[in-house]
N, C-alpha and C positions, 0 to 999 in steps of 0.2 A: 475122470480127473480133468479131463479138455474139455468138458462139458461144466462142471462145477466151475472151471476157471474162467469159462465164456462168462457164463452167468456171473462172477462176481466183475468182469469187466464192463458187464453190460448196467448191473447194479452199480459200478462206481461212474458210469458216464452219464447215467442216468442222475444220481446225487448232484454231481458236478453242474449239469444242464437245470436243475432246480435252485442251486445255488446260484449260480448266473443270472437266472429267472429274476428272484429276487431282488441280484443286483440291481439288470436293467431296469426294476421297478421305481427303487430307489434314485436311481440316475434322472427318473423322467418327474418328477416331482415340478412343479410351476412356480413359479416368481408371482406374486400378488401387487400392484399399485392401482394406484386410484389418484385422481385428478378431480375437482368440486371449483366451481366459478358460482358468486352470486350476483345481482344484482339491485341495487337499488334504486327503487320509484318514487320518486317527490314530486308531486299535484307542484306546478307554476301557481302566481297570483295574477288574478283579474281583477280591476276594478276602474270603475268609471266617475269621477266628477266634475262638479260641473263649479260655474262662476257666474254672478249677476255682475259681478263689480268690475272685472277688467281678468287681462290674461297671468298678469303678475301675484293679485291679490284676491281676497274673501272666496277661495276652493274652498266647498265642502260637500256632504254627501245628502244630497237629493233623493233618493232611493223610492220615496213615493208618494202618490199625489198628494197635495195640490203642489209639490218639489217647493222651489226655485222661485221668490216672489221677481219678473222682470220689474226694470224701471223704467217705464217707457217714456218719451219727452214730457215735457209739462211745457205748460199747463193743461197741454189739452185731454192728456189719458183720464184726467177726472173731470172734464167739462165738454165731454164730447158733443160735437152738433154733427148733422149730415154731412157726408164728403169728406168729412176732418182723417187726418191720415197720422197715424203714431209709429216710432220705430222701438225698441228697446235691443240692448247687442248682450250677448248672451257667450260663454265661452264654456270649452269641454274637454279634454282629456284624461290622458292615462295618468292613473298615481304610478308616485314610486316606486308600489311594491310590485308593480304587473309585469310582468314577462312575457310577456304576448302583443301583437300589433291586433289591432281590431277594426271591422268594418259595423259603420255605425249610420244605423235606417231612423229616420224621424216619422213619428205620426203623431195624428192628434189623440189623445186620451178622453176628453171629454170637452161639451162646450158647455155650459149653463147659464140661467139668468134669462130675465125679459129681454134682452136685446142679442139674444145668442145666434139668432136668423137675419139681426141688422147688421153682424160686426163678420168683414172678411178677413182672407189674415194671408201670409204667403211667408215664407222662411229660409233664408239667404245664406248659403257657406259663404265668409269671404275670406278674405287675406285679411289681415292684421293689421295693414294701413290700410283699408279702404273703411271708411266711415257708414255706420250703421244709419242711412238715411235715403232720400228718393235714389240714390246711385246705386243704393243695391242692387236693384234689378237687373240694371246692365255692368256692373262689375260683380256680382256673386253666381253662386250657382245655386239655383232655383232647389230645393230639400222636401218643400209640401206646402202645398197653398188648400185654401179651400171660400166658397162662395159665401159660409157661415159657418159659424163656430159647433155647426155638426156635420159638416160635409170636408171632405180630404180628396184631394186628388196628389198620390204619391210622385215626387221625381227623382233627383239622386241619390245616392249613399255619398259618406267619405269615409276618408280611412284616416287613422292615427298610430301612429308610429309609437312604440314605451321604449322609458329611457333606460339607461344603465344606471339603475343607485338613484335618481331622480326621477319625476315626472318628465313625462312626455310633451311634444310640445302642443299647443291649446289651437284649438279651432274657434276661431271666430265666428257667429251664428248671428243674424239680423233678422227680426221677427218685425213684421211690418202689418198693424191691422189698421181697416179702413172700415169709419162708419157709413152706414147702406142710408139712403134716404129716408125710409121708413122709422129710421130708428127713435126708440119708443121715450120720449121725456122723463127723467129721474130715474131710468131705468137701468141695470146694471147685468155685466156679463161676463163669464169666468171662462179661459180658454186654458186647457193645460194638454200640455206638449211632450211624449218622450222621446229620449233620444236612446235607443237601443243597442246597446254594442255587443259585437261579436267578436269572439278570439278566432283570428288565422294566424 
């Protein structure tokens, strides 16, 4: 009898400790959340134009060769003789839609024509009031010259600033070519220039 009574104490402590079992199972059960961030990436705009006519007026987009017809002085840019020296002022900036400031390298693209070994040329940043003529030399900064309209010898950059909601403000450019001595009678010559910008 003290033996069948152990046992069914041992049997009910044992049930009991099962039922608990379970309980604690129940109890330990976990909370579940989650947390998601996204983000969104929109490409800025780049773009670069240019101006024969002044800094105010005639922007448009030049994109590639022969671009941008310059105006260079008259009479002499179509009745060139030896020594004869022409300027034409040329201007550049960021459009409205760019968001980015950019640094901007000039070289020559091509030179052509019978006279393209007669005609030098040299290429002036200035300030906006200094006059695209002999002064550019010593009030600009010097951008690429070359001894004929196939040779380059590189020198500054500049840089351009984009606006908010408008264009950025315009760089002033003086292109200055001089006929060589040699230069060939009715002979004609095409010099094209770009002006390369980079986003920083």
């Amino acid at each position: 009898m003290t033996t069948t009574a152990n046992q069914r104490k041992v049997l009910a402590i044992l049930a009991g400790g099962l039922v608990l079992g379970i309980g604690t199972a129940v109890t330990l059960a976990a909370w579940n959340d989650s947390e998601f961030a996204n983000g969104t990436f929109t490409a800025g705009a780049f773009n670069l134009e240019g101006s024969a006519t002044s800094a105010a007026a005639g922007w448009g987009e030049h994109a590639a060769a022969p671009g941008a017809a310059l105006t260079f002085t008259l009479p002499l840019a179509g009745n060139l003789s030896p020594t004869d020296t022409v300027y034409a002022p040329f201007w550049v900036r960021l459009d409205s839609t760019t968001t980015s400031d950019a640094t901007v390298t000039t070289s020559l693209e091509s030179g052509t024509g019978a006279n393209a070994t007669n005609i030098s040329y040299a290429v002036y940043a200035l300030d906006e009031a200094d006059a695209c003529d002999g002064s550019a030399t010593t009030n600009g900064t010097l951008l690429l010259s070359g001894s004929t309209l196939s040779a380059s010898t590189a020198g500054a950059t500049f840089d351009l600033a984009h606006g908010t909601g408008v264009a950025g403000a315009a760089q002033k450019v003086c292109f200055i070519a001089t006929a060589g001595a040699g230069l060939t009678e009715g002979g004609a010559a095409t010099g094209v220039w770009e002006f390369a910008a980079e986003s920083n």
